[in-house]
C-alpha positions as CSV (number, residue, x, y, z in Angstrom):
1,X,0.0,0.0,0.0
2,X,1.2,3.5,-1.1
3,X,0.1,5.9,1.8
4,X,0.4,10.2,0.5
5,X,0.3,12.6,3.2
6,X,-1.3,15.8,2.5
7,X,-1.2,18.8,4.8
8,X,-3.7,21.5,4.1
9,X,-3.0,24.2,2.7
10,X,-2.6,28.5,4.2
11,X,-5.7,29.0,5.8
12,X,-7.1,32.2,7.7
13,X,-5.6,32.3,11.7
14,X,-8.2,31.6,13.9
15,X,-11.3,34.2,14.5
16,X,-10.5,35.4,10.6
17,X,-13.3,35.1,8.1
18,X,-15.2,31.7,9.1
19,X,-15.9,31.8,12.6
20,X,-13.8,31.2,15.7
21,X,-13.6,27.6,15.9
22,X,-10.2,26.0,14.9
23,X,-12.5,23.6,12.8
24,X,-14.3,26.5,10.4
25,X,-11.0,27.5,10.0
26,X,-10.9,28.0,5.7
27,X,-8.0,28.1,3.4
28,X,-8.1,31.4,2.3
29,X,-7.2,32.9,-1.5
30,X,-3.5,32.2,-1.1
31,X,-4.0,28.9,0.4
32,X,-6.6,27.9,-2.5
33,X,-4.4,29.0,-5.8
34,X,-1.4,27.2,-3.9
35,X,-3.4,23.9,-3.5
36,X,-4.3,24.1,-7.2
37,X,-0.9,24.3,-8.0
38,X,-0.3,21.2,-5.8
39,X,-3.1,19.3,-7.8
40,X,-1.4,20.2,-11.0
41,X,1.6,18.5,-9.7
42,X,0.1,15.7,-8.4
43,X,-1.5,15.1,-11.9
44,X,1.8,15.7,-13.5
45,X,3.5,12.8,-11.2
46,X,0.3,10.7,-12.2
47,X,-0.9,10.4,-9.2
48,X,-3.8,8.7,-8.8
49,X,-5.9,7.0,-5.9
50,X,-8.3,4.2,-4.7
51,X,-9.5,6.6,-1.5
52,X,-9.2,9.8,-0.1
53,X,-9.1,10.4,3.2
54,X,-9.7,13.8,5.1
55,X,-9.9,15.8,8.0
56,X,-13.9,17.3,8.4
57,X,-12.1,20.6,9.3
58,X,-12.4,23.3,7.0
59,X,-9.2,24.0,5.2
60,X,-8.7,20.0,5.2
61,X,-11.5,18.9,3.4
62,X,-11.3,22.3,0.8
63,X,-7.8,20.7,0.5
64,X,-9.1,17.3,-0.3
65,X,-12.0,18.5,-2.3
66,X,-9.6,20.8,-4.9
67,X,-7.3,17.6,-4.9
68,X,-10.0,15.1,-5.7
69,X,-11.9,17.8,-8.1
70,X,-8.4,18.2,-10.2
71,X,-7.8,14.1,-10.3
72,X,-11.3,13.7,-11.6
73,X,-11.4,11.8,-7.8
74,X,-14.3,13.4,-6.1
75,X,-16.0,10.4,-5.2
76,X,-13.3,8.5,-3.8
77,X,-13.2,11.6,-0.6
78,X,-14.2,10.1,2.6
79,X,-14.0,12.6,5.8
80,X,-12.7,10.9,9.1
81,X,-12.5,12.3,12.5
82,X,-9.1,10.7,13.3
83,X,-7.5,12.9,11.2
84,X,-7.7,16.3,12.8
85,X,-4.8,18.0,14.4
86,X,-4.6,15.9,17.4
87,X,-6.1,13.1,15.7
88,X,-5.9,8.9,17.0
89,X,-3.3,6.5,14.9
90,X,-4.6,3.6,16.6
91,X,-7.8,4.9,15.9
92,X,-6.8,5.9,12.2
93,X,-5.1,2.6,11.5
94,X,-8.0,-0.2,12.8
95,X,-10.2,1.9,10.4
96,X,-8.3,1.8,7.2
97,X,-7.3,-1.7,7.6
98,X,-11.2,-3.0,7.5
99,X,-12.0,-1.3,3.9
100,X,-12.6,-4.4,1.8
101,X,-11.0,-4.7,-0.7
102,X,-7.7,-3.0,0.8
103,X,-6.8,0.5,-1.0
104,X,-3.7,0.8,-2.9
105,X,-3.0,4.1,-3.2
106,X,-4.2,6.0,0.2
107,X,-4.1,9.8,-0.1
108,X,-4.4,11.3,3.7
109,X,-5.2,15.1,4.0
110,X,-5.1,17.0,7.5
111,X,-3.0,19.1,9.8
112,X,0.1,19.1,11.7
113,X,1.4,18.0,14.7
114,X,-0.6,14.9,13.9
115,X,0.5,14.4,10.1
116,X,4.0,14.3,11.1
117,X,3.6,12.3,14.5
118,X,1.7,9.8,12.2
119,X,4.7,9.3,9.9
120,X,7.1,9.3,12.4
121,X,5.6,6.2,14.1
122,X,5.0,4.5,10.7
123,X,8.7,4.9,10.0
124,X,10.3,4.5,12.9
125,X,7.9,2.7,15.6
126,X,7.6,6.2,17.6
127,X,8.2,9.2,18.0
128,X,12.4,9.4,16.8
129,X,12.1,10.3,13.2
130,X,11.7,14.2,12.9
131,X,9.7,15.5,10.5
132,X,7.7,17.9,9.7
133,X,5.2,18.4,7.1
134,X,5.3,22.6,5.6
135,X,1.7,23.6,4.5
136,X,0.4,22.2,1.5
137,X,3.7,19.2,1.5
138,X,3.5,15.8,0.5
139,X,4.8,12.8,1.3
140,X,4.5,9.5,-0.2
141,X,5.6,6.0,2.4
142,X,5.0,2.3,1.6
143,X,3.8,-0.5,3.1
144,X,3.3,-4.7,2.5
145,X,0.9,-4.2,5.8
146,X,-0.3,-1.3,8.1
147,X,0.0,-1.7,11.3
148,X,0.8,0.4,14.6
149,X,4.2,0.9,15.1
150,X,7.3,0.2,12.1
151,X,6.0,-0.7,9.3
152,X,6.6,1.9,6.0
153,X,9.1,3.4,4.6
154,X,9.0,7.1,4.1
155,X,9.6,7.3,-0.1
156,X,9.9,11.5,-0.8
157,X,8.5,14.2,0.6
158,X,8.1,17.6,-1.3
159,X,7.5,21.2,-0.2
160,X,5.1,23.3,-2.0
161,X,7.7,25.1,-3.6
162,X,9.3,21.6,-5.3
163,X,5.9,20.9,-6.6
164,X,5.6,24.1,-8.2
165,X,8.7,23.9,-10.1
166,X,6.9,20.8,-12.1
167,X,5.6,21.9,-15.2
């Protein structure tokens, strides 16, 4: 299984525009041409993928949505509560391993500290890998079987900025 790792892109600080719940939270105009860009990218890698998996907060699923909308994918988006910042990789894990038949190629949109946290432990069984995921990054790890603890192998990750030079 291919995992991708999406973080969401710039969104407005909190008690901006939306509302002042973290969760209402939207990406704002910046945020929105960037993660356009970041679709174009992913469609020039040929990315494609069985399921996409979001975070119901705001500037998550607008992520996922412009992702899914520029892969021709939008049906495929799923919205999961154990992806928000501070999210549950037991949790997140258990879930995705009962989708019958398993998913190939997993695309994962949502929001820092947990995005990196949940690599880390997929990588290195904890919390020992550093990483850290810029806004609108994406990383792609593999796996023969997901479990909790070591069991991928982080592949690439690219910034924004790398994705953007892709034409």
């Amino acid at each position: 299984m291919d995992f991708f790792i999406l973080r969401h892109g710039i969104a407005a600080e909190l008690g901006a525009g939306a509302g002042a719940r973290d969760a209402d939270r939207a990406l704002t105009p910046k945020g929105k041409r960037e993660m356009w860009q970041v679709a174009r990218a992913m469609k020039l890698l040929d990315l494609s993928f069985d399921l996409i998996l979001s975070s119901p907060y705001a500037r998550a699923s607008q992520t996922a949505e412009i992702v899914a909308e520029a892969l021709g994918l939008a049906k495929k988006l799923e919205l999961m509560d154990c992806l928000v910042p501070h999210g549950n990789a037991r949790e997140f894990i258990s879930l995705l391993n009962k989708y019958k038949p398993a998913p190939q190629n997993v695309l994962l949109v949502g929001h820092e500290p947990y995005l990196s946290q949940l690599i880390s432990l997929l990588i290195s069984g904890g919390s020992t890998a550093s990483v850290t995921l810029k806004k609108a990054a994406l990383a792609k790890l593999s796996t023969d079987s997901l479990k909790f603890g070591h069991c991928a192998t982080l592949k690439w990750l690219l910034t924004p900025k790398q994705m953007r030079l892709l034409r």
